[in-house]
Chimera marker file (.cmm) of the C-alpha trace (Angstrom):
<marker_set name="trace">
<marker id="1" x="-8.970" y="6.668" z="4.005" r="1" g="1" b="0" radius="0.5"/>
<marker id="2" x="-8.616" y="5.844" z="7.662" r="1" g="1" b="0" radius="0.5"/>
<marker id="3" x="-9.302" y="8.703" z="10.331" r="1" g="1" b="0" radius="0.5"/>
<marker id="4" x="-7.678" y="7.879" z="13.162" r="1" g="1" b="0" radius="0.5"/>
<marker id="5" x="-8.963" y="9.060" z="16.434" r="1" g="1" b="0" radius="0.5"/>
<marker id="6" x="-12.048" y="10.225" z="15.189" r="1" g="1" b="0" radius="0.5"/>
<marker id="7" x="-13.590" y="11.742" z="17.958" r="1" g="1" b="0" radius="0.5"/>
<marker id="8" x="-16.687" y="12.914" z="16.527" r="1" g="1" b="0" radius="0.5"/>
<marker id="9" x="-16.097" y="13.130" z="12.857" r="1" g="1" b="0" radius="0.5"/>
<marker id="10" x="-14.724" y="16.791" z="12.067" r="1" g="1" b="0" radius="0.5"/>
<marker id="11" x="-12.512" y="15.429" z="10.093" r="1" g="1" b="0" radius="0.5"/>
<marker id="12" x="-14.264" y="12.384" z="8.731" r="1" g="1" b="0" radius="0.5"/>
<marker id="13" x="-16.989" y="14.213" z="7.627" r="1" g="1" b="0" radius="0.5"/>
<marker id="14" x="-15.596" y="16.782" z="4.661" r="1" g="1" b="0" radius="0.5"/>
<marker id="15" x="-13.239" y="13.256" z="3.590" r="1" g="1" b="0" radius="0.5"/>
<marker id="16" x="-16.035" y="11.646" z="2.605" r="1" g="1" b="0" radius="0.5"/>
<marker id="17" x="-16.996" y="14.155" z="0.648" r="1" g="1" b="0" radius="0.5"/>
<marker id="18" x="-13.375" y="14.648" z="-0.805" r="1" g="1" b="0" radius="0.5"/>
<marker id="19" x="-13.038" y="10.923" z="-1.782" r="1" g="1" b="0" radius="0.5"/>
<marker id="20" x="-16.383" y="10.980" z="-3.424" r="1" g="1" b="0" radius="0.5"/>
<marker id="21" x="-18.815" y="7.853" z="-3.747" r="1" g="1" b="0" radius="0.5"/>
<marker id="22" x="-16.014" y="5.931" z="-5.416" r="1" g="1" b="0" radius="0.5"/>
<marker id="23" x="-13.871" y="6.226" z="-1.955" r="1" g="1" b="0" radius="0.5"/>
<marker id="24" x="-14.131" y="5.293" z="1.395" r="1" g="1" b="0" radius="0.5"/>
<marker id="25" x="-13.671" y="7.215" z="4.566" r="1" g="1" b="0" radius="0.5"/>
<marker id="26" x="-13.382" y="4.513" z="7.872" r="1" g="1" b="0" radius="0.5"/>
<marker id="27" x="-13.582" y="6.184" z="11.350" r="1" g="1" b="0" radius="0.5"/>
<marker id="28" x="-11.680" y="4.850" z="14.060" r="1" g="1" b="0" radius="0.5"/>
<marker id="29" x="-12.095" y="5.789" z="18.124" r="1" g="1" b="0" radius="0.5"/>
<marker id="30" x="-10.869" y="4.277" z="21.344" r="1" g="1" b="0" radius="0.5"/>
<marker id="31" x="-14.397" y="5.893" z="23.036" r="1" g="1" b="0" radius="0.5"/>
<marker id="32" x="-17.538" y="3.523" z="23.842" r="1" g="1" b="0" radius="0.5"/>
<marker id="33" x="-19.769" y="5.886" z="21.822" r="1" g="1" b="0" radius="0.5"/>
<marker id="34" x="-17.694" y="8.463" z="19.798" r="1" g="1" b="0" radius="0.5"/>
<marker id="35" x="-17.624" y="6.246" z="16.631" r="1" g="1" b="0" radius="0.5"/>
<marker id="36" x="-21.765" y="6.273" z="17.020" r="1" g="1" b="0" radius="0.5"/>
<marker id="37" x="-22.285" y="9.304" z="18.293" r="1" g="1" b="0" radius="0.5"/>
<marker id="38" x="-20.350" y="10.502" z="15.075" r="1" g="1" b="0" radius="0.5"/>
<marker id="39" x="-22.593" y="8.366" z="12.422" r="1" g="1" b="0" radius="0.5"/>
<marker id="40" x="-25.737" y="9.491" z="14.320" r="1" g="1" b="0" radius="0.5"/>
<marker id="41" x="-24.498" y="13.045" z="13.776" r="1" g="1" b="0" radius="0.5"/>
<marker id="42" x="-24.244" y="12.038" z="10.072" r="1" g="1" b="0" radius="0.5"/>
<marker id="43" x="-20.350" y="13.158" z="9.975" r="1" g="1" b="0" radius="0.5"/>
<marker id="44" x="-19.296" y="9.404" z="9.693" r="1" g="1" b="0" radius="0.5"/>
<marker id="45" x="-20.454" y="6.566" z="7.384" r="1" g="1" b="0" radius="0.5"/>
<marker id="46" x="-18.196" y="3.688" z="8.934" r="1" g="1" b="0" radius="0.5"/>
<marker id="47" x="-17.087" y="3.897" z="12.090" r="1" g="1" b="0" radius="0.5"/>
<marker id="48" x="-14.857" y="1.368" z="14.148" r="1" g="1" b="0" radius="0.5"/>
<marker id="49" x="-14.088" y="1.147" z="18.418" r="1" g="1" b="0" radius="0.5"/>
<marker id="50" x="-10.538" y="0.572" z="18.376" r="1" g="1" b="0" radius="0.5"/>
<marker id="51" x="-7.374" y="1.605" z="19.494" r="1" g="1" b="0" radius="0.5"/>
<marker id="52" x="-4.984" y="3.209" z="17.192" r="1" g="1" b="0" radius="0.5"/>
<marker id="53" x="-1.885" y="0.922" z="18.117" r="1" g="1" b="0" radius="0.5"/>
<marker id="54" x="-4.029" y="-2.125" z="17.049" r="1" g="1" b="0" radius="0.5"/>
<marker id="55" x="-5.947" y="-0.918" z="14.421" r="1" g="1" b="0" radius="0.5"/>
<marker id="56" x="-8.571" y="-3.834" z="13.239" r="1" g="1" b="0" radius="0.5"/>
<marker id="57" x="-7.553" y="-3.993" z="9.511" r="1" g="1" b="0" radius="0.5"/>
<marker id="58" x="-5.535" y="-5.950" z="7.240" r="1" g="1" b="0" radius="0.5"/>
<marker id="59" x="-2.133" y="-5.322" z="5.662" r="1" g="1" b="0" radius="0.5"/>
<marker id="60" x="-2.061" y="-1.957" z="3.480" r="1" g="1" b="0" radius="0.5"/>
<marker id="61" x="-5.869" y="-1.740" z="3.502" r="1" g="1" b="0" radius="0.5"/>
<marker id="62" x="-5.495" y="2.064" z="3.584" r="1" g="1" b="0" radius="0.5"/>
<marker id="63" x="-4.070" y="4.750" z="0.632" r="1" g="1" b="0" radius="0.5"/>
<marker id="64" x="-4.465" y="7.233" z="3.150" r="1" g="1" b="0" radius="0.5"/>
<marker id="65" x="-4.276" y="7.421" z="7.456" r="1" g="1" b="0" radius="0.5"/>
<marker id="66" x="-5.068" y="10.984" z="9.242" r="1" g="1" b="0" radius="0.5"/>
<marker id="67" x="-4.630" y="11.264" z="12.496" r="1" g="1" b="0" radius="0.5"/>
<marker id="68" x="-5.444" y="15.063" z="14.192" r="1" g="1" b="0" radius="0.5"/>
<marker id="69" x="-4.707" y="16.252" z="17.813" r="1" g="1" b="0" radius="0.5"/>
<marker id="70" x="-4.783" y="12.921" z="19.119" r="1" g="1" b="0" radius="0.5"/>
<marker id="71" x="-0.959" y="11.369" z="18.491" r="1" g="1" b="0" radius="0.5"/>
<marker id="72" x="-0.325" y="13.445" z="22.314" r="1" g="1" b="0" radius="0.5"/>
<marker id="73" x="-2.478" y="10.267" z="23.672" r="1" g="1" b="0" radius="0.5"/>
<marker id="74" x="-0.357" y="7.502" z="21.969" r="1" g="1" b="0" radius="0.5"/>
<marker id="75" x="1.161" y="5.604" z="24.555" r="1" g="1" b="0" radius="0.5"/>
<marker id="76" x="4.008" y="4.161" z="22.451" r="1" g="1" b="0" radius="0.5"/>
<marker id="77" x="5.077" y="5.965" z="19.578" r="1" g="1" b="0" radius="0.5"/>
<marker id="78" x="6.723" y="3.056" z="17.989" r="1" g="1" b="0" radius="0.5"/>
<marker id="79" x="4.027" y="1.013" z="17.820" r="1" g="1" b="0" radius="0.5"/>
<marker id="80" x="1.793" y="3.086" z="16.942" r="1" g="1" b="0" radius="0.5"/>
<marker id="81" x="4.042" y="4.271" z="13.914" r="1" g="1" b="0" radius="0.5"/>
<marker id="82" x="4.488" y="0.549" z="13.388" r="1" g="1" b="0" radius="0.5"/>
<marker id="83" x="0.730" y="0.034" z="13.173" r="1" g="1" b="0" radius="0.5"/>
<marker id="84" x="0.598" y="2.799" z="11.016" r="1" g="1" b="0" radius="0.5"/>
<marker id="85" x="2.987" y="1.388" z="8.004" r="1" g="1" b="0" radius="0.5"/>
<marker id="86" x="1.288" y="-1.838" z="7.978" r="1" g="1" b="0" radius="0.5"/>
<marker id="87" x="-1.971" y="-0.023" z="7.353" r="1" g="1" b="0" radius="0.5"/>
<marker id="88" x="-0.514" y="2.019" z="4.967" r="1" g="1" b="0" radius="0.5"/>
<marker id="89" x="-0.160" y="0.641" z="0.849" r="1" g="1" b="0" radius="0.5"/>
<marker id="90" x="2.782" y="1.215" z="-0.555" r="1" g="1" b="0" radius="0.5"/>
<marker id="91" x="3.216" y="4.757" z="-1.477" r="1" g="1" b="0" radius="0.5"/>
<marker id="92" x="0.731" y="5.648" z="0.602" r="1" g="1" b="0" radius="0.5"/>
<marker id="93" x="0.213" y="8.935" z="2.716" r="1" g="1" b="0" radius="0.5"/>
<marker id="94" x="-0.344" y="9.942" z="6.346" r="1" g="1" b="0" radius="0.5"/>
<marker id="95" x="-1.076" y="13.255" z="7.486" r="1" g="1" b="0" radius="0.5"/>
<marker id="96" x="-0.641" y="13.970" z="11.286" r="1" g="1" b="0" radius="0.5"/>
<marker id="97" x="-1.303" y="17.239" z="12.900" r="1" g="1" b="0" radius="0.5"/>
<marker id="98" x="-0.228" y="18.043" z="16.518" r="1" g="1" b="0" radius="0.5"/>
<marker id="99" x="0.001" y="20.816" z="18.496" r="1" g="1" b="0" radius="0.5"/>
<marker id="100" x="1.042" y="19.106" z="22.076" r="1" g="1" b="0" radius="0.5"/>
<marker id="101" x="4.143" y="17.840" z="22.278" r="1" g="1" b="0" radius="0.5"/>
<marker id="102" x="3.694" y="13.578" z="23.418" r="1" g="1" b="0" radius="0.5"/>
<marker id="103" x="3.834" y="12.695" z="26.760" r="1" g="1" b="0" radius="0.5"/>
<marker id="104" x="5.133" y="9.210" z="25.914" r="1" g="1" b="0" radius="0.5"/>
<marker id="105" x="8.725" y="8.707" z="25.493" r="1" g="1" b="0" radius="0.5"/>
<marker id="106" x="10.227" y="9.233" z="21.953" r="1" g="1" b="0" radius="0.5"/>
<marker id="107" x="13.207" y="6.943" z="21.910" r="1" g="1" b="0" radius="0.5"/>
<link id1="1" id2="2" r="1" g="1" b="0" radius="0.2"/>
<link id1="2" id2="3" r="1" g="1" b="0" radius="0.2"/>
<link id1="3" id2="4" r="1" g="1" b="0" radius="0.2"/>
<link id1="4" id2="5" r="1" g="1" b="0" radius="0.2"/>
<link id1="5" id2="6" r="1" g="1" b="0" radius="0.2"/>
<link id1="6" id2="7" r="1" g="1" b="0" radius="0.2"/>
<link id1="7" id2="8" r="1" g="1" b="0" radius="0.2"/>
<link id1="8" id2="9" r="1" g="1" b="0" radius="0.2"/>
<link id1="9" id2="10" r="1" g="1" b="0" radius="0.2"/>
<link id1="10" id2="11" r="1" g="1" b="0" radius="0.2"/>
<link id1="11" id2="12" r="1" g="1" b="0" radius="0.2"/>
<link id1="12" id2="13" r="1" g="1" b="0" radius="0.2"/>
<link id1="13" id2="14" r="1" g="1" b="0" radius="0.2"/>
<link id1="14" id2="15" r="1" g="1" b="0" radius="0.2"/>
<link id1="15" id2="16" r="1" g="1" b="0" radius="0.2"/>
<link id1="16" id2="17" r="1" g="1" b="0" radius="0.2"/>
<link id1="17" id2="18" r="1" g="1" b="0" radius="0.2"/>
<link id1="18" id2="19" r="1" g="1" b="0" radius="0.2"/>
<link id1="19" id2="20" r="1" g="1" b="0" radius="0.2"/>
<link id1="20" id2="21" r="1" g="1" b="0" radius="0.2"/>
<link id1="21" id2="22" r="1" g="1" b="0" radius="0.2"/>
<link id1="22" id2="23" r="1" g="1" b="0" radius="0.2"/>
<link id1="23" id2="24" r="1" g="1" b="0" radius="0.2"/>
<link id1="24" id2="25" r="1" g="1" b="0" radius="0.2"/>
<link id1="25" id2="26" r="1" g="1" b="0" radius="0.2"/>
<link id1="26" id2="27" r="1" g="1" b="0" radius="0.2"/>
<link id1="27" id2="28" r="1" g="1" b="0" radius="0.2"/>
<link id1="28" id2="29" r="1" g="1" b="0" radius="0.2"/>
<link id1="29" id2="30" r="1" g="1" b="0" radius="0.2"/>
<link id1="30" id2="31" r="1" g="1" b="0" radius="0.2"/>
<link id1="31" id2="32" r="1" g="1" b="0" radius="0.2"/>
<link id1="32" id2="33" r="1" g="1" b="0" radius="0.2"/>
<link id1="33" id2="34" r="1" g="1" b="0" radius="0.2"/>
<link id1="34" id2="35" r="1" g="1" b="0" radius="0.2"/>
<link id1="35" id2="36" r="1" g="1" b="0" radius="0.2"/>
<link id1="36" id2="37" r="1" g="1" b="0" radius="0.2"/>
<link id1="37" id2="38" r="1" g="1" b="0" radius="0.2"/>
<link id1="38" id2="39" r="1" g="1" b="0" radius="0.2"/>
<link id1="39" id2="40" r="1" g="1" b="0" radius="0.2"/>
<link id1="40" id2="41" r="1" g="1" b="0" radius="0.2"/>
<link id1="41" id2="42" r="1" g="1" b="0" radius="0.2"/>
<link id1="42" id2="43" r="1" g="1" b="0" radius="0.2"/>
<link id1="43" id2="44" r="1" g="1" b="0" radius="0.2"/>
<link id1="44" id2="45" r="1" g="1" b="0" radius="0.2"/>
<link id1="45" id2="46" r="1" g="1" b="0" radius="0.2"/>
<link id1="46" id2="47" r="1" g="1" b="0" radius="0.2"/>
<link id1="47" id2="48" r="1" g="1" b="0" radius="0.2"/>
<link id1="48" id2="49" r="1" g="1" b="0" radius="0.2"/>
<link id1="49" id2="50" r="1" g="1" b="0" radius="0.2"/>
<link id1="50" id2="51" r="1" g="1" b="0" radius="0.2"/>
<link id1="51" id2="52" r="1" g="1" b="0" radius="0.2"/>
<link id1="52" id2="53" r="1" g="1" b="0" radius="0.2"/>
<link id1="53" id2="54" r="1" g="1" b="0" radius="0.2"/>
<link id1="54" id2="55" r="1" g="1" b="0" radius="0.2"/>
<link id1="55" id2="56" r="1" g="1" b="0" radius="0.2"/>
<link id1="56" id2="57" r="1" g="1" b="0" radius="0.2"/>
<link id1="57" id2="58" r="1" g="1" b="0" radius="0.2"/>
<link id1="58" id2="59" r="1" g="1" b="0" radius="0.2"/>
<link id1="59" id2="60" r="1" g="1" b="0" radius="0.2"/>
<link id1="60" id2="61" r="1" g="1" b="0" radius="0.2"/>
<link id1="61" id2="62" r="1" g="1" b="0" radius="0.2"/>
<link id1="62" id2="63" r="1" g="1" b="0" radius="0.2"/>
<link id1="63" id2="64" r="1" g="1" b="0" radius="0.2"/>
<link id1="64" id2="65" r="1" g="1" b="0" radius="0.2"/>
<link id1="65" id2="66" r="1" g="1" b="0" radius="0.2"/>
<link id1="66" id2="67" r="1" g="1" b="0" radius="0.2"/>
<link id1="67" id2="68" r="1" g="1" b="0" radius="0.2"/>
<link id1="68" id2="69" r="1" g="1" b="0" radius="0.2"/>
<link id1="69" id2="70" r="1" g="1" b="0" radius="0.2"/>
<link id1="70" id2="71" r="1" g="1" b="0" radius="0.2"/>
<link id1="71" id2="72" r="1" g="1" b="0" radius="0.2"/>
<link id1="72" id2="73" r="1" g="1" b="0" radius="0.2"/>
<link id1="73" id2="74" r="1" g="1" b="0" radius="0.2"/>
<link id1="74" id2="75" r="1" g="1" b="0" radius="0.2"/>
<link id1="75" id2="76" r="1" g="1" b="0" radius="0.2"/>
<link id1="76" id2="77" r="1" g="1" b="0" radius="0.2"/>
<link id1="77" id2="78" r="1" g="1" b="0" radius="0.2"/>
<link id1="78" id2="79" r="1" g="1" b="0" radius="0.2"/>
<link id1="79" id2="80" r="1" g="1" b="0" radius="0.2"/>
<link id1="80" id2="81" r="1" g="1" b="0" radius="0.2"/>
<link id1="81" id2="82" r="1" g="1" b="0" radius="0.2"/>
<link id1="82" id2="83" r="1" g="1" b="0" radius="0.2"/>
<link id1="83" id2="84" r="1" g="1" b="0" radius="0.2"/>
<link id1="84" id2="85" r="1" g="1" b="0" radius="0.2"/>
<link id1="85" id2="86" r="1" g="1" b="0" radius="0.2"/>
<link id1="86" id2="87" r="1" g="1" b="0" radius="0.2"/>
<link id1="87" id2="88" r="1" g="1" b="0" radius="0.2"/>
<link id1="88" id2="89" r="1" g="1" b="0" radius="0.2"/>
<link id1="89" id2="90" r="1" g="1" b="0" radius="0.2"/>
<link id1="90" id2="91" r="1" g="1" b="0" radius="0.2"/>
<link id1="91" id2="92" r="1" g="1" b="0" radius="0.2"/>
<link id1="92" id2="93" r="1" g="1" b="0" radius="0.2"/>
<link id1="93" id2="94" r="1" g="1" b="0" radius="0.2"/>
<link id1="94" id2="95" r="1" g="1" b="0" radius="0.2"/>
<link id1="95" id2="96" r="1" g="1" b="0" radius="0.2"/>
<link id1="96" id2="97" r="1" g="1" b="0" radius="0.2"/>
<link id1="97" id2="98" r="1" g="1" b="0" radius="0.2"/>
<link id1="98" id2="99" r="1" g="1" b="0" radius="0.2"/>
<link id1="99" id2="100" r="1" g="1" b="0" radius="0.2"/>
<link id1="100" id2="101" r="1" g="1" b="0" radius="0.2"/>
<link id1="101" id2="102" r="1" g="1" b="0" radius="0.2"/>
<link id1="102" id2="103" r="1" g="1" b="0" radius="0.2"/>
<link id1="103" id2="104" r="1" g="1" b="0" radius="0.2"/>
<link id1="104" id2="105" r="1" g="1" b="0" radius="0.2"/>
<link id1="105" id2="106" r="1" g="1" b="0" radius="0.2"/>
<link id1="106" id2="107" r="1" g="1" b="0" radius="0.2"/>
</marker_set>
């Protein structure tokens, strides 16, 4: 599983636990110290700096992408969503939950 936008594990945190010691939960942040801030909190076992329109993974390394309250900061929806298919196996799942309408444009 891959948790974009992080911030400081909330999410992260109760996935690993889901997935189980066969799984893996990967935390990924645009901040300078969210990803460690999160791991030192023990919420987080991998963390990553990155941004989520250039994710630094291979092809379909992910079954599963999350991404919560933080899609309102993507600056191009497209290429974020683009990013976020080649992550993605086939079959595989995102879950995104929003609240804020983007600022970006949608087109």
């Amino acid at each position: 599983m891959l948790d974009l936008a992080c911030g400081t594990g909330l999410v992260s945190g109760p996935a690993s636990q889901i997935v189980g010691p066969q799984g893996c939960v990967v935390s990924l942040d645009a901040g300078l110290n969210t990803p460690r801030d999160a791991v030192e909190k023990g919420r987080v076992d991998r963390a990553v700096q990155g941004r989520c329109e250039q994710v630094p993974f291979a092809d379909s390394a992910f079954e599963f992408l999350c991404k919560v309250f933080a899609l309102r900061r993507v600056a191009d929806m497209r290429d974020a969503f683009g990013e976020y298919h080649r992550l993605l196996k086939l079959r595989g799942t995102i879950l995104l939950l929003e609240i804020t309408p983007p600022s970006c444009k949608l087109s």
